[in-house]
N, CA, C and O atoms as a printed pandas DataFrame, in Angstrom:
     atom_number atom_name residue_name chain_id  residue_number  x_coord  y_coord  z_coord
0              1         N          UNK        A               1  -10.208   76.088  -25.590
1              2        CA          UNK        A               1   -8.887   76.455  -26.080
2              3         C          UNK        A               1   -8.455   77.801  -25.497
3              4         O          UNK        A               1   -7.286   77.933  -25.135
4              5         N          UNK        A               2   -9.444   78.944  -25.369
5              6        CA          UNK        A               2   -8.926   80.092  -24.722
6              7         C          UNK        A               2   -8.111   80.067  -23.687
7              8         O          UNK        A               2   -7.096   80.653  -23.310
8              9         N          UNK        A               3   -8.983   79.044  -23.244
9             10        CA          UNK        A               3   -8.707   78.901  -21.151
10            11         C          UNK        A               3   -7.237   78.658  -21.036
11            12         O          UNK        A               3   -6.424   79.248  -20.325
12            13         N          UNK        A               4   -7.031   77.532  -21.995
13            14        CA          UNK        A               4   -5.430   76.777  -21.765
14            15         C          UNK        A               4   -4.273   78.554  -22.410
15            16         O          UNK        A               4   -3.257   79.072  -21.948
16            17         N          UNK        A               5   -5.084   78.866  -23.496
17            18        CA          UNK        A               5   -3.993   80.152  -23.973
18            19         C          UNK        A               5   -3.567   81.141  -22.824
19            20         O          UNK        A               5   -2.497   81.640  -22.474
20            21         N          UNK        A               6   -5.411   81.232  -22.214
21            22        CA          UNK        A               6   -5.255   82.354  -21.279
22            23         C          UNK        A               6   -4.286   82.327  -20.163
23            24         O          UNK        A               6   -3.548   83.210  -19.726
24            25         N          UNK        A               7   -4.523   80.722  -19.700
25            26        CA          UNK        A               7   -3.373   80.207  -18.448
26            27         C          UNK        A               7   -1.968   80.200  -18.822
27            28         O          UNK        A               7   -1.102   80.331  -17.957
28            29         N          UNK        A               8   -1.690   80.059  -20.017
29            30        CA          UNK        A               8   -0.127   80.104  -20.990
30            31         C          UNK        A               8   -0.093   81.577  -20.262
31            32         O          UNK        A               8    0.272   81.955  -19.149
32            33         N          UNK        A               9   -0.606   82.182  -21.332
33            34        CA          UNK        A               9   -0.265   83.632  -20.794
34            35         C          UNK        A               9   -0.170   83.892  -19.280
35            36         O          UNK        A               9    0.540   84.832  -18.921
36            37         N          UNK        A              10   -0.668   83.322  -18.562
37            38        CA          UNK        A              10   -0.597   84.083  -17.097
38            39         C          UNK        A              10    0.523   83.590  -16.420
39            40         O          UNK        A              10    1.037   84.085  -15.417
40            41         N          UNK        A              11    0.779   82.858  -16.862
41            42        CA          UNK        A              11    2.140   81.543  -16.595
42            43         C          UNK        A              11    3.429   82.386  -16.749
43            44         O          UNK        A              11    4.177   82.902  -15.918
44            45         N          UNK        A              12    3.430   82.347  -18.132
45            46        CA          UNK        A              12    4.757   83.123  -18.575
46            47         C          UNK        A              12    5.267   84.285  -17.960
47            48         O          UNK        A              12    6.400   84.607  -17.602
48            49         N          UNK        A              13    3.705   85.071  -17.906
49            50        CA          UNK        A              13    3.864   86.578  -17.553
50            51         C          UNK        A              13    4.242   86.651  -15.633
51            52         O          UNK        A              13    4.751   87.684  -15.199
52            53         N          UNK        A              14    4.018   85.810  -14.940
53            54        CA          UNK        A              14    4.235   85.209  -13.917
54            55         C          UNK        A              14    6.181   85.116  -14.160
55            56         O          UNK        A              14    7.099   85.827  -13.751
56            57         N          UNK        A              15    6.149   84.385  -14.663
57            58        CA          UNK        A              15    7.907   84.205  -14.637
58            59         C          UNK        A              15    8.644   84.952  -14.728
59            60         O          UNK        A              15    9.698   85.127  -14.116
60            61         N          UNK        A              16    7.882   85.811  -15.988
61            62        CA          UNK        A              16    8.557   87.404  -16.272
62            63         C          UNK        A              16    8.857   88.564  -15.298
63            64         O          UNK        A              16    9.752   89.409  -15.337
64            65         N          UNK        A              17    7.855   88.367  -14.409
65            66        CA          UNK        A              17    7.395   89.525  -13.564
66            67         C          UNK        A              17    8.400   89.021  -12.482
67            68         O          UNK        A              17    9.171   89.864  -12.024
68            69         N          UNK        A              18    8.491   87.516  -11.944
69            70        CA          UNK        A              18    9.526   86.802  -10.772
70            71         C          UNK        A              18   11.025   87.323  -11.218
71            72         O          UNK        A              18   11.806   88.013  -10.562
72            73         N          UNK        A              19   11.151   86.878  -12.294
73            74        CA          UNK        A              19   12.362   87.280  -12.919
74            75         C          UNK        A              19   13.342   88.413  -12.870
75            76         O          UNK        A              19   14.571   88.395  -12.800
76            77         N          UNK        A              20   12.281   89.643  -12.939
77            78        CA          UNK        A              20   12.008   91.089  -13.139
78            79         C          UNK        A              20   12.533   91.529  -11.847
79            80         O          UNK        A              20   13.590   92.109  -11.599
80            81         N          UNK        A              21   11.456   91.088  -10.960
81            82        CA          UNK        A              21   11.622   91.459   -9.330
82            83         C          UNK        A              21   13.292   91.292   -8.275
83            84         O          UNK        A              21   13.967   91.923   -7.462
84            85         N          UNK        A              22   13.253   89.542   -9.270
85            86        CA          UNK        A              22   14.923   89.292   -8.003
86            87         C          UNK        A              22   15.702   89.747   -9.216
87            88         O          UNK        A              22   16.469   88.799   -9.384
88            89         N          UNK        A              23   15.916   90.468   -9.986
89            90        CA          UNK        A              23   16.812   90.941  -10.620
90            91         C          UNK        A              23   16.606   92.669   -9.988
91            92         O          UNK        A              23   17.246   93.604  -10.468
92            93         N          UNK        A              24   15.967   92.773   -9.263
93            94        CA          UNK        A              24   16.061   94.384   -8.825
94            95         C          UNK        A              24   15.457   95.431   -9.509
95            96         O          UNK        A              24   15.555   96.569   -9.051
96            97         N          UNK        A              25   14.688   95.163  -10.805
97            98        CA          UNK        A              25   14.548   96.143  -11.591
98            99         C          UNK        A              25   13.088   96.604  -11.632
99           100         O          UNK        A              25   12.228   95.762  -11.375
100          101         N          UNK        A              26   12.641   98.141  -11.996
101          102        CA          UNK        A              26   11.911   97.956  -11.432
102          103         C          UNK        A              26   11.030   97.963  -13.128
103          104         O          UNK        A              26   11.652   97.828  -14.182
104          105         N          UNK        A              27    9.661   98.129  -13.055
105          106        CA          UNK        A              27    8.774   97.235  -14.644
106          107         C          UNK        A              27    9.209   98.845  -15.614
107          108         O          UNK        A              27    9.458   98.916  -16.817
108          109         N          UNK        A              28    9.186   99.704  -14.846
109          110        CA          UNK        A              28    9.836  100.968  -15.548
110          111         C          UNK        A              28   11.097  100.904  -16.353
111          112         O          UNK        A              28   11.110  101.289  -17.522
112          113         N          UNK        A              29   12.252  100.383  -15.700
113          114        CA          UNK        A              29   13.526  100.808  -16.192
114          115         C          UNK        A              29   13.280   99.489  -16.871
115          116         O          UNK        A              29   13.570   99.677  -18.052
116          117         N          UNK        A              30   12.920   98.348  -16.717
117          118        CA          UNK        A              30   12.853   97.266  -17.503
118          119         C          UNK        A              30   12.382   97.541  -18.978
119          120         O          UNK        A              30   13.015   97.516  -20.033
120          121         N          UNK        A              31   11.178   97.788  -18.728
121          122        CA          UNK        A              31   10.167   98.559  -20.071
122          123         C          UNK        A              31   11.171   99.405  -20.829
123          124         O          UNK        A              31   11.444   99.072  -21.982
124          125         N          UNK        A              32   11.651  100.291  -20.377
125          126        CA          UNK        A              32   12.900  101.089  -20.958
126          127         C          UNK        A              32   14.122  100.183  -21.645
127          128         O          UNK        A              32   14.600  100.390  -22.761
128          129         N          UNK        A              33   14.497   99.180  -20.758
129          130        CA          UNK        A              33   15.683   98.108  -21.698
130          131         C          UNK        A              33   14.925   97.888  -22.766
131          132         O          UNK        A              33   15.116   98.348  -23.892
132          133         N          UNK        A              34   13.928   97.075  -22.365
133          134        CA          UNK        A              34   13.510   95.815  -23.469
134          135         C          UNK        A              34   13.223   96.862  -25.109
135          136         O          UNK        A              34   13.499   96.494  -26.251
136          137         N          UNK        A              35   12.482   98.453  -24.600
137          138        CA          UNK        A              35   12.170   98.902  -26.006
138          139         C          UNK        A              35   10.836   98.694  -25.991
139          140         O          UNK        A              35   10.421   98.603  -27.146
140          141         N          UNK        A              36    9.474   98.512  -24.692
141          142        CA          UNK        A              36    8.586   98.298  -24.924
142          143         C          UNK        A              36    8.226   99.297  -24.037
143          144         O          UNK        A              36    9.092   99.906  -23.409
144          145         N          UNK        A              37    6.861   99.572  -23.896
145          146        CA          UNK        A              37    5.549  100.728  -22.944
146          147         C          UNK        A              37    5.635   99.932  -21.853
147          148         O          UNK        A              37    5.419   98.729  -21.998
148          149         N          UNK        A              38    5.943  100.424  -20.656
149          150        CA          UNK        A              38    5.399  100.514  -19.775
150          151         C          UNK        A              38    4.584   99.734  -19.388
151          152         O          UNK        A              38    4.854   98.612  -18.960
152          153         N          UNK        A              39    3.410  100.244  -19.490
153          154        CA          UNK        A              39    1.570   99.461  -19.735
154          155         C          UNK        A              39    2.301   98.137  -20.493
155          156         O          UNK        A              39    2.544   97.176  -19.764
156          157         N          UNK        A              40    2.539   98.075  -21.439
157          158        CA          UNK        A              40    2.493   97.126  -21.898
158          159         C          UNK        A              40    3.052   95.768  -21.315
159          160         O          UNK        A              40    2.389   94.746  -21.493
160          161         N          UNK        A              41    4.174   95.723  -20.666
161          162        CA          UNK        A              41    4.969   95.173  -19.716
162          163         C          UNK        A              41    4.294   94.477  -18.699
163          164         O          UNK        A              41    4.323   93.285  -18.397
164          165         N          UNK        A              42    3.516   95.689  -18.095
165          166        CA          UNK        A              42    2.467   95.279  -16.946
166          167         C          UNK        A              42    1.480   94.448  -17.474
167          168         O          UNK        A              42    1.348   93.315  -17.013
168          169         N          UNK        A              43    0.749   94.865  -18.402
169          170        CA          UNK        A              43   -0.099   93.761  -19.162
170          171         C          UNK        A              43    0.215   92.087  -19.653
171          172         O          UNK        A              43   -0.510   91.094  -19.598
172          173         N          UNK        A              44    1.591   92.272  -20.135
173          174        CA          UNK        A              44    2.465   90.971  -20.517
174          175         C          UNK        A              44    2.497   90.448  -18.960
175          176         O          UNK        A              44    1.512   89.710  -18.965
176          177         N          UNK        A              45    2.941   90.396  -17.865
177          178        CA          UNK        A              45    3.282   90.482  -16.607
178          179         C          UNK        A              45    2.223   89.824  -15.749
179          180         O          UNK        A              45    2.402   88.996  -14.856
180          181         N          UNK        A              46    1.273   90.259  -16.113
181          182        CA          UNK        A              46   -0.795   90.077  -15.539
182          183         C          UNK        A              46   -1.233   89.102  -16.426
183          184         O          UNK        A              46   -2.426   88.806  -16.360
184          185         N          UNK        A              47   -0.364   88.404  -17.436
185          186        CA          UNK        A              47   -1.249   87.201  -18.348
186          187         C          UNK        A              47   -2.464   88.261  -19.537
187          188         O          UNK        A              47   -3.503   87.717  -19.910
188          189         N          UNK        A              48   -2.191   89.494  -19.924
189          190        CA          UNK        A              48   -3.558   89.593  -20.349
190          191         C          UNK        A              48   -3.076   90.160  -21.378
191          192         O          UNK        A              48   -3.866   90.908  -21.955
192          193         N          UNK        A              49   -1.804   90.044  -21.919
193          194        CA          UNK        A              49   -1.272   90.057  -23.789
194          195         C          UNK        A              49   -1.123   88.827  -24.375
195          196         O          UNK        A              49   -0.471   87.931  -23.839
196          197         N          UNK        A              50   -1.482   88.752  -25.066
197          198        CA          UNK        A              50   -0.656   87.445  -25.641
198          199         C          UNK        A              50    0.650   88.047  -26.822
199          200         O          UNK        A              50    0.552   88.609  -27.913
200          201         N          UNK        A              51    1.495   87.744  -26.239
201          202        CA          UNK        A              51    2.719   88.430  -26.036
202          203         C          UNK        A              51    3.381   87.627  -27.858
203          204         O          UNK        A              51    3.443   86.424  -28.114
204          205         N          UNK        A              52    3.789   88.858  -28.847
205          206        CA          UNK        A              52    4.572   88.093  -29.636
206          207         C          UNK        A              52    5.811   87.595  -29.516
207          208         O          UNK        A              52    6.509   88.071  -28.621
208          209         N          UNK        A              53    6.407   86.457  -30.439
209          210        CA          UNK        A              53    7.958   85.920  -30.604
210          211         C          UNK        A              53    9.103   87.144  -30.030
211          212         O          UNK        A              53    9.799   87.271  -29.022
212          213         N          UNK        A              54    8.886   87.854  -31.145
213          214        CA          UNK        A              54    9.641   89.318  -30.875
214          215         C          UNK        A              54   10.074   89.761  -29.508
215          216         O          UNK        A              54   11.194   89.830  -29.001
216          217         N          UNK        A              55    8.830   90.051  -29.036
217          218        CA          UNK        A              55    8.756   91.019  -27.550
218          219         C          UNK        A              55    9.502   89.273  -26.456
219          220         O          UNK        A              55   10.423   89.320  -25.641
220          221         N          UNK        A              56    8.900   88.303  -26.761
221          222        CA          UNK        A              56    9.182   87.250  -25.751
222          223         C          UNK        A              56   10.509   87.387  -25.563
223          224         O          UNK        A              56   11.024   87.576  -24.461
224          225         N          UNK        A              57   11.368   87.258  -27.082
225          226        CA          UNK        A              57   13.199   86.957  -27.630
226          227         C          UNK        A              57   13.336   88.626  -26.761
227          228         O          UNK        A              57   14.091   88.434  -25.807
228          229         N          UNK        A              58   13.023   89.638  -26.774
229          230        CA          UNK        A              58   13.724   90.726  -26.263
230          231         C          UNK        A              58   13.639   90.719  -25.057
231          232         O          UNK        A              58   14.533   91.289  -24.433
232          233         N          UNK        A              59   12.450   90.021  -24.265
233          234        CA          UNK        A              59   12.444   90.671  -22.600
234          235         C          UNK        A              59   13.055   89.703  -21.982
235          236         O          UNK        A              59   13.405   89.936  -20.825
236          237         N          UNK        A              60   13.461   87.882  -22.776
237          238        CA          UNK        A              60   14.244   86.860  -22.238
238          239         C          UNK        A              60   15.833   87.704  -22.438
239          240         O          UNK        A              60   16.666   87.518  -21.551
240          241         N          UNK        A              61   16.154   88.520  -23.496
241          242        CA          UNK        A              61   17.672   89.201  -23.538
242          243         C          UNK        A              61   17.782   89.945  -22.149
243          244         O          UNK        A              61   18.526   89.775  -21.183
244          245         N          UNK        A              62   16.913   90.701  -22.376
245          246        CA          UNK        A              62   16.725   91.792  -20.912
246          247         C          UNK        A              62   17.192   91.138  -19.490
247          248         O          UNK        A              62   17.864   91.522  -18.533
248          249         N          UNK        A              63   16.468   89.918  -19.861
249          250        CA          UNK        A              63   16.399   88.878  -18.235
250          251         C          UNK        A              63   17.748   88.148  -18.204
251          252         O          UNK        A              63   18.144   87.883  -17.069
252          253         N          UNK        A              64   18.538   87.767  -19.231
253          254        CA          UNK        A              64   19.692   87.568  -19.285
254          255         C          UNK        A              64   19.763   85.742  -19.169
255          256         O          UNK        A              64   20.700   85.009  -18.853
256          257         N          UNK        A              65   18.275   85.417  -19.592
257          258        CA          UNK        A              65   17.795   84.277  -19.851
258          259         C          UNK        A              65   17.596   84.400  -21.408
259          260         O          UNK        A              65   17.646   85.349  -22.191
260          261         N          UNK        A              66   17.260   82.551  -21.582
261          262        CA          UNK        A              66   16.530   82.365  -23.209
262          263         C          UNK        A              66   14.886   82.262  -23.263
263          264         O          UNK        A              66   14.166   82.239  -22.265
264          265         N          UNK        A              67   14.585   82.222  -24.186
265          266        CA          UNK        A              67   12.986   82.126  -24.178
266          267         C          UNK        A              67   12.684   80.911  -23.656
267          268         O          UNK        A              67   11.674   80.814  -22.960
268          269         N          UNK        A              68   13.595   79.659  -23.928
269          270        CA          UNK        A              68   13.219   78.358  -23.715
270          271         C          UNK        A              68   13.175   78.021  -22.272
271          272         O          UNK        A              68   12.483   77.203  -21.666
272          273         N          UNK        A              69   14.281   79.032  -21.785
273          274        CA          UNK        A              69   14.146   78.785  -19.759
274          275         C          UNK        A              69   12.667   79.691  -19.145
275          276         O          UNK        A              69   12.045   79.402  -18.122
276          277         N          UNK        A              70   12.356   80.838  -20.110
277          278        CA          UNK        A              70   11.006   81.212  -19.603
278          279         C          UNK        A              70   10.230   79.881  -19.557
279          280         O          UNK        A              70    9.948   79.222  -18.557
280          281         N          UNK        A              71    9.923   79.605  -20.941
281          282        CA          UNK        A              71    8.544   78.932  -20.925
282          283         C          UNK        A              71    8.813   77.291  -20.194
283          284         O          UNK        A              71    7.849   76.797  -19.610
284          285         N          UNK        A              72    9.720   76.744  -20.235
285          286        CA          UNK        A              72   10.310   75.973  -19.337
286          287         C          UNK        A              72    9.795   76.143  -17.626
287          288         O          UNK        A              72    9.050   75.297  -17.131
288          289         N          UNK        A              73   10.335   77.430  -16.764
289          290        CA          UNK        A              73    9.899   77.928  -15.935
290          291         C          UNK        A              73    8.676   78.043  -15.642
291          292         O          UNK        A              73    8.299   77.953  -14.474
292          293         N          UNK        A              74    7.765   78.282  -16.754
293          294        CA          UNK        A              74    6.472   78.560  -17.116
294          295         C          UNK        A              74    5.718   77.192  -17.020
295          296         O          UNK        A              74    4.516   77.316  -16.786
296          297         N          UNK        A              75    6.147   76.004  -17.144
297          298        CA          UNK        A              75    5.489   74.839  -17.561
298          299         C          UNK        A              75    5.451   74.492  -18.995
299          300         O          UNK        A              75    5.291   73.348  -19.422
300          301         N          UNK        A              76    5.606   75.542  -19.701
301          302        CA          UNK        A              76    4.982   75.519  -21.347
302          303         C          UNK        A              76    5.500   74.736  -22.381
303          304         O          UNK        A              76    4.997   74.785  -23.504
């Protein structure tokens, strides 16, 4: 069960990070929109948070996407 969570996570954070990039921004000023650390971003980004509802609904606002086109994108 980890394995499949762990790959969720690396998935998403994958989309996030694609997302992030052709939108120009860089994980700094992003981290700054969303209201989250930095580190933390990067960690969400690398698959190695398992990221809550909350933070998901704020960094899909940020992206100017919904959560459902992340994890969609994601496979999930």
């Amino acid at each position: 069960m980890t394995t499949h969570i762990d790959d969720a996570q690396k998935k998403l954070g994958s989309v996030i990070r694609e997302r992030r990039r052709a939108a120009g921004i860089s994980q700094e000023a992003f981290a700054t929109e969303v209201g989250i650390h930095r580190t933390y971003i990067g960690a969400v980004e690398r698959g190695e948070r398992n990221v809550s509802l909350a933070n998901i609904l704020r960094i899909a606002r940020a992206l100017n996407v919904s959560a459902a086109q992340l994890f969609n994108e994601a496979g999930l």
